[in-house]
C-alpha positions in Angstrom: -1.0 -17.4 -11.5 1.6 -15.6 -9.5 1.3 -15.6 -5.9 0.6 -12.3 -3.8 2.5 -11.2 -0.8 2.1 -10.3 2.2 4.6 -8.1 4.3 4.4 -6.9 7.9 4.7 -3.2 8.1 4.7 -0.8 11.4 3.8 3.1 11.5 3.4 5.6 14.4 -0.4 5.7 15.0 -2.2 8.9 16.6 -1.0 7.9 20.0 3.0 7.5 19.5 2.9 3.8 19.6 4.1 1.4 16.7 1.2 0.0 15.0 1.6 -3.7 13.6 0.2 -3.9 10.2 -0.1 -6.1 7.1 0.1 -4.8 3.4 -0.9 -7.3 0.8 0.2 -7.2 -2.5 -1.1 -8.4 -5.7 1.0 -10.4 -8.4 2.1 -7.2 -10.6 1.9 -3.5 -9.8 -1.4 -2.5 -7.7 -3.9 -1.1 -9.7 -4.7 1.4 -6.4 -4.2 0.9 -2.5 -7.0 0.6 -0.4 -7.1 0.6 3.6 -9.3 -1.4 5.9 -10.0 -0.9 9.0 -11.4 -3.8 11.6 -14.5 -4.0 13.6 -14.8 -3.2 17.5 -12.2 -4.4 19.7 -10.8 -7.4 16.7 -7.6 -7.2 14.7 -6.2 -6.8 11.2 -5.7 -10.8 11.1 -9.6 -11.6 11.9 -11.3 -13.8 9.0 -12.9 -11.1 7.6 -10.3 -8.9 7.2 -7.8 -12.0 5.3 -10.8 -13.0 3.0 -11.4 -9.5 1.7 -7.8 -8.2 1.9 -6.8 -11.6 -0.5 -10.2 -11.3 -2.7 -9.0 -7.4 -3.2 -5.4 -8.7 -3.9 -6.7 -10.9 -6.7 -8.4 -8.1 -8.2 -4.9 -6.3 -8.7 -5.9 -3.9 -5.5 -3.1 -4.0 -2.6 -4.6 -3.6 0.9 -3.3 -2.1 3.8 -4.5 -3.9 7.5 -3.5 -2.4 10.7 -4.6 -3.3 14.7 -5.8 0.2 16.4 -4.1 1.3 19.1 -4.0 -1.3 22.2 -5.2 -4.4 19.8 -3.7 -7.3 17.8 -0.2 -6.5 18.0 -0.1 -3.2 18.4 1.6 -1.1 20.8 -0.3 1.2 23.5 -2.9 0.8 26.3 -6.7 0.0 24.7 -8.6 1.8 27.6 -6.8 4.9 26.8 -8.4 5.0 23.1 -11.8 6.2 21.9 -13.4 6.7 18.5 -11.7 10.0 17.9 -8.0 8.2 18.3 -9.1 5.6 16.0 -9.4 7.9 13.7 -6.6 9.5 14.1 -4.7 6.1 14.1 -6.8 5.7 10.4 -5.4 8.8 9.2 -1.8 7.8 9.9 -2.0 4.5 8.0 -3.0 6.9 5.3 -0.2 8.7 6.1 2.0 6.1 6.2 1.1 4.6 2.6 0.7 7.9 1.1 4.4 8.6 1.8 5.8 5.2 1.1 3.9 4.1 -1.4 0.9 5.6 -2.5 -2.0 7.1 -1.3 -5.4 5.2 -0.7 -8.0 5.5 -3.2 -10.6 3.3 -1.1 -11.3 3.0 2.0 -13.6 -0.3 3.8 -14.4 -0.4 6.9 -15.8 -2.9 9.3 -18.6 -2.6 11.9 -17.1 0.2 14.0 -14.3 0.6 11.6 -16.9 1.4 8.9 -18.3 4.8 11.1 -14.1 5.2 11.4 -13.7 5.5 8.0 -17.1 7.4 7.3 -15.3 10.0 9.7 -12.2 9.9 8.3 -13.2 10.1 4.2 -14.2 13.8 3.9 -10.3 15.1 4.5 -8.6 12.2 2.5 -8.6 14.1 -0.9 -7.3 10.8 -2.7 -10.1 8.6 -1.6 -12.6 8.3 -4.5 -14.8 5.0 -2.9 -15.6 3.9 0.7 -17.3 0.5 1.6 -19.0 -0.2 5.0 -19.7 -3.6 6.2 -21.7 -4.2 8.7 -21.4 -0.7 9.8 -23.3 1.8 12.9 -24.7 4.7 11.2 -23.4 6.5 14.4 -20.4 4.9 16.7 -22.0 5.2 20.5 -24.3 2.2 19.1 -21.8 0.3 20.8 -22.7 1.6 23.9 -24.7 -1.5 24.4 -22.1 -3.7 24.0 -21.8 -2.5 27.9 -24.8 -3.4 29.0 -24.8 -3.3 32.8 -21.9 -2.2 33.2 -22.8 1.8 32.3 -23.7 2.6 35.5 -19.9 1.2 37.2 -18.6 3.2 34.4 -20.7 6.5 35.5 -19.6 5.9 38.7 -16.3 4.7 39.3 -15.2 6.4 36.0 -14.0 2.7 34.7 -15.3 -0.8 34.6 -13.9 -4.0 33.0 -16.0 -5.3 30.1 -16.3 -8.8 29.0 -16.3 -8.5 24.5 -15.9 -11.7 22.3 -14.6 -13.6 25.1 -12.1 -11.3 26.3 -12.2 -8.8 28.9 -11.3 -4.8 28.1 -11.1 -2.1 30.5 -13.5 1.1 29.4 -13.4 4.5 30.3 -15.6 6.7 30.7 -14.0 9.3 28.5 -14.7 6.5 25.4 -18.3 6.9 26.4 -18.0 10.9 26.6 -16.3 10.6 23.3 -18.1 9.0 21.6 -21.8 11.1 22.5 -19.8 14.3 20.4 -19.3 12.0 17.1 -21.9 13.2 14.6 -21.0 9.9 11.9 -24.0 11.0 9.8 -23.2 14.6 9.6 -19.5 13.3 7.7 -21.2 11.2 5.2 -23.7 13.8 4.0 -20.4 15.8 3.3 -17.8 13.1 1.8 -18.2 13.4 -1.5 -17.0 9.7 -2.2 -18.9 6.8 -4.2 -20.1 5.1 -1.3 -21.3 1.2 -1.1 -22.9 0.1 2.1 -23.2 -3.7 2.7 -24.9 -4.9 5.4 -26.8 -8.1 6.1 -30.5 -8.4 7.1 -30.6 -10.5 9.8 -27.0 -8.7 11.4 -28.1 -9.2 15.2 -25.1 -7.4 16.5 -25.5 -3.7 14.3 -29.0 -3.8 12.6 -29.9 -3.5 9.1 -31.8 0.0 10.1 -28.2 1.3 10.6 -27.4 0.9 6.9 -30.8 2.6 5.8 -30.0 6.0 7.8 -26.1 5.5 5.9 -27.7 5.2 2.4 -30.5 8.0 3.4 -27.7 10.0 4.9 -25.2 9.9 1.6 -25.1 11.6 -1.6 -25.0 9.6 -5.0 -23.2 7.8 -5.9 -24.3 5.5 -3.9 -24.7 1.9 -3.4 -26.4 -1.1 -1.2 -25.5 -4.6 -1.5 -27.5 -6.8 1.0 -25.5 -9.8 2.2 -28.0 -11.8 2.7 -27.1 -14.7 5.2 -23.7 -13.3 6.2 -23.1 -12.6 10.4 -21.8 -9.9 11.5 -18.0 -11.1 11.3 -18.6 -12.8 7.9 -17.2 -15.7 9.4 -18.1 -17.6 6.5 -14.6 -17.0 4.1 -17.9 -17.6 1.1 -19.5 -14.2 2.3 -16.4 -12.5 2.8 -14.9 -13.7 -0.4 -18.1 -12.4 -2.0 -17.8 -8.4 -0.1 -14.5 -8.3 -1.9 -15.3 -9.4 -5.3 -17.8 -7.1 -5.1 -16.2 -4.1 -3.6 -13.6 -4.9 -6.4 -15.9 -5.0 -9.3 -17.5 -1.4 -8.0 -14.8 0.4 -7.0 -13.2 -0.1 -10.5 -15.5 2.2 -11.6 -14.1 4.7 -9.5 -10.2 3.8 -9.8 -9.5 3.4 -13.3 -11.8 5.8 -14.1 -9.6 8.8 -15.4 -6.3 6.9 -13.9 -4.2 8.5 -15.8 -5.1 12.3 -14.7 -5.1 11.3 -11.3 -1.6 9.8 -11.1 -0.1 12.3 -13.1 -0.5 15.0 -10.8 -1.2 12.9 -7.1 1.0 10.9 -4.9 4.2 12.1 -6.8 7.8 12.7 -5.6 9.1 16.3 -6.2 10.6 17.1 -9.5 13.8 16.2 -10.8 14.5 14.1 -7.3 14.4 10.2 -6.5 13.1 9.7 -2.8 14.3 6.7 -1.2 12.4 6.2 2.5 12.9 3.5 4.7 9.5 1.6 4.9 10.3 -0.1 8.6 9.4 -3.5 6.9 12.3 -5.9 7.1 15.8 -4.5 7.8 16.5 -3.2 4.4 13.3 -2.5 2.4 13.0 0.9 1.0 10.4 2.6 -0.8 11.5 4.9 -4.0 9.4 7.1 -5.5 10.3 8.7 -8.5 7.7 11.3 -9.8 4.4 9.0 -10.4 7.0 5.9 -10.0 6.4 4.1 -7.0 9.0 1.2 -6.6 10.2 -1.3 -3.6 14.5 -1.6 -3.3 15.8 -4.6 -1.0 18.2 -6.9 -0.3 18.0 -10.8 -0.6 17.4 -13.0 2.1 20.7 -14.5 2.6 21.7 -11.2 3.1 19.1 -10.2 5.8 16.2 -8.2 3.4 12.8 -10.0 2.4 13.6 -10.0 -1.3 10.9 -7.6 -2.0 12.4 -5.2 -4.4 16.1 -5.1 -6.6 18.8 -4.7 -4.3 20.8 -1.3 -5.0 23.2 -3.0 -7.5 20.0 -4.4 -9.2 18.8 -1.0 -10.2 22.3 -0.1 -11.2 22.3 -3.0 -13.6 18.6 -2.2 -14.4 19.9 1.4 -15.2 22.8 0.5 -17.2 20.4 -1.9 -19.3 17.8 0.3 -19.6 19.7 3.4 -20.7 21.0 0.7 -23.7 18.5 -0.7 -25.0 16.9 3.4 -25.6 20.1 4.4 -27.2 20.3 1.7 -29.4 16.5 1.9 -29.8 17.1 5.5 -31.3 20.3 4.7 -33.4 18.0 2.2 -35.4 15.1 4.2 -35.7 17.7 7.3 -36.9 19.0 4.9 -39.4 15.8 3.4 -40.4 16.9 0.2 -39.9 15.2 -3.3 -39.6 15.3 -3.9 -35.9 12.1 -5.5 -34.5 13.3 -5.8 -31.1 16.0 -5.1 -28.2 16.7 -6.6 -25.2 19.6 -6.8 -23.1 21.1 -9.2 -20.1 23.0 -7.1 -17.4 25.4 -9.2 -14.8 27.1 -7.7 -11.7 30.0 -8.8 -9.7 33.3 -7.6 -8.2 36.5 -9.1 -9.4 40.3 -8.7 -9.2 41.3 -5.1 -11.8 44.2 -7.5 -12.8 42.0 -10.4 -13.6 39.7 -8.5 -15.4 40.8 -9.5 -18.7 38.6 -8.1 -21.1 38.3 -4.6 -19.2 40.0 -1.3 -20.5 43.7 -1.0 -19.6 42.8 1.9 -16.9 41.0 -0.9 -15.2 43.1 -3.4 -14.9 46.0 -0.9 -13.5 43.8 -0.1 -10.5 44.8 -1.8 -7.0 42.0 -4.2 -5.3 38.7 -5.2 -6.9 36.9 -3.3 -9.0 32.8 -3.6 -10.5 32.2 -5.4 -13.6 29.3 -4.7 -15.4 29.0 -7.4 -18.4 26.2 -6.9 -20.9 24.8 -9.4 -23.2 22.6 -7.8 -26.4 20.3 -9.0 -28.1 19.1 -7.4 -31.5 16.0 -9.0 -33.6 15.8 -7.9 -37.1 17.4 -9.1 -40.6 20.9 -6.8 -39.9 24.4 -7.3 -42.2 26.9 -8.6 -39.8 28.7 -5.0 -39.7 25.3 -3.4 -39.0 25.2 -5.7 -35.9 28.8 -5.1 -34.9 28.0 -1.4 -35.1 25.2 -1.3 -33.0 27.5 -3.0 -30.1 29.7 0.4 -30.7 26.6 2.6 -30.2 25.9 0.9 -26.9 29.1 2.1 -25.4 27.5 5.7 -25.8 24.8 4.7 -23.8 24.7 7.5 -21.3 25.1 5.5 -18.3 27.7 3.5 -19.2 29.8 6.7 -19.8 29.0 7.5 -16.4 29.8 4.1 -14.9 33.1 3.9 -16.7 33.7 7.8 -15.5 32.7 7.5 -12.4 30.5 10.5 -11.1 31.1 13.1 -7.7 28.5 12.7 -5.0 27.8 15.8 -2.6 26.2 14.6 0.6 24.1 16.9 2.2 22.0 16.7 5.8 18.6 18.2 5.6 18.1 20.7 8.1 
């Protein structure tokens, strides 16, 4: 089985700062993207988020991980967040795959990440399924992760609070913030298939909380106890398990007329091929063409991540391309017995004088010059002057006219 990959991304979140993030890929091209965000006050690199994130992988679904605002690895100052900003910071990681690579079609959320994404779902158009583990059915229920310290933070207008071991500074505008959130009042209007998982015995957000989700959501709509699971589904077993299942359910939703859907979402405008800088790496671009969504890079040894053809890659994919189609239509013009075309494209830069078997124009130019060298192979029972002809048709290939021609590019700034 082919391995998946991982690669470290950044984006702007909703405060300005860089926000680290991981996006794992499957083996072959995603089936759909989906984003998850972490529980209260953890990171994209917890258990939980790993296990589900590789369990969604396998399933052909790429995930997208990011640290809010002032956690993980993350730029910007924690006590300055609130629930509304991680939102917002949600909303730019949907940003941020929607334009470089495609928009997510679910959305899973953890504990107070689940009420983000709940919050967040109504006015992502793309999203078709949301999953909540271990969610709050409203987020001040992590008000009494304060405990005694509500009163210091009432009074002094700040306290330092001791969570998982580690101590965080909260304000009391995080406390006013959260009493205007009305988490319940968004799913009753998402109009997303909707699976809650929760398990029974969750001490830290309690199994009541996924009763007034279900109760407050229209169908379709799921529940899927975990049973035994804590709260982190520390156990990789349980957390394995949320993905396979959020995997198997949300099919339903993502394949379900696929072919509609990327037709006219997520696409590049017409008759232009966008090529964006992804911030991952030195040299890793994304390229969207119409529904096309495609990686381009450089190798390692020249400073990319190898995660995508390098520029003279796509040239050679173009060139090869472009002949097996012509030749593809010269034998099906002439009814001939071809069962199968396939062609090896090499790329390198060599001497004009040395290039023996080039065209005499060639090998008159001064200094180096690109040599494309094509290697075709044709299956089918062919005379040997049928075959000889089709290696004449491939020099009308279109693109090789065009690489042998050479071609004027107008550089334009965008205002």
């Amino acid at each position: 089985m082919a391995e998946t990959k991982t690669q470290k991304v950044t984006f702007k979140g909703s405060q300005d700062g860089e926000l680290a993030a991981r996006l794992d890929l499957p083996a072959g091209p995603p089936r759909a993207y989906a984003l998850f965000a972490h529980c209260f006050t953890c990171s994209k690199d917890i258990l939980a988020a790993k296990s589900i994130a590789a369990g969604l992988t396998a399933n052909g679904i790429a995930v997208l991980r990011f640290d809010f605002t002032g956690l993980g690895s993350s730029e910007g100052e924690f006590a300055n967040t609130n629930f509304s900003s991680n939102v917002g910071d949600l909303v730019r990681a949907v940003d941020f795959l929607r334009q470089s690579y495609r928009a997510p079609s679910i959305l899973i959320g953890h504990s107070l990440g689940g009420a983000a994404v709940l919050a967040a779902a109504p006015d992502i158009p793309e999203v078709k399924a949301v999953a909540t583990i271990g969610a709050p059915a409203d987020a001040d229920h992590v008000v009494h992760n304060f405990g005694a310290k509500l009163d210091e933070i009432a009074e002094r207008g700040e306290a330092e609070v001791s969570l998982a071991g580690r101590n965080f500074t909260i304000r009391k505008q995080f406390l006013d913030d959260l009493a205007t959130q009305t988490v319940r009042d968004r799913v009753a209007s998402m109009k997303k298939a909707l699976m809650v998982l929760h398990a029974p015995f969750d001490n830290t957000v309690g199994i009541d909380n996924a009763g007034a989700i279900f109760t407050a959501a229209k169908h379709p709509k799921s529940f899927i106890s975990l049973d035994n699971a804590d709260h982190l589904l520390s156990d990789k077993a349980d957390a394995h398990y949320a993905a396979n299942v959020i995997a198997a359910w949300a099919s339903r939703y993502i394949d379900a007329g696929a072919d509609t859907t990327d037709s006219t979402q997520n696409r590049g405008p017409e008759g232009v091929v966008r090529v964006t800088e992804t911030g991952s790496g030195t040299f890793q671009n994304s390229v969207i063409s119409g529904r096309h969504h495609l990686l381009a890079d450089e190798p390692r040894d020249l400073g990319g991540t190898d995660s995508g053809p390098s520029p003279y890659d796509y040239l050679s994919v173009a060139l090869g391309a472009c002949t097996t189609m012509t030749l593809r239509l010269y034998a099906n013009h002439k009814k001939l017995p071809v069962t199968g075309i396939s062609v090896d494209v090499m790329h390198g830069k060599v001497h004009a004088a040395d290039c023996t078997d080039c065209a005499d124009e060639v090998r008159e130019r001064n200094g180096k010059v690109d040599r494309f060298e094509r290697v075709i192979s044709i299956e089918g029972d062919l005379e040997p002057d049928v075959r000889a002809r089709m290696l004449e048709i491939a020099d009308r290939c279109p693109v090789h006219r065009t690489l042998e021609a050479g071609a004027a590019v107008v550089t334009k700034g965008r205002p």
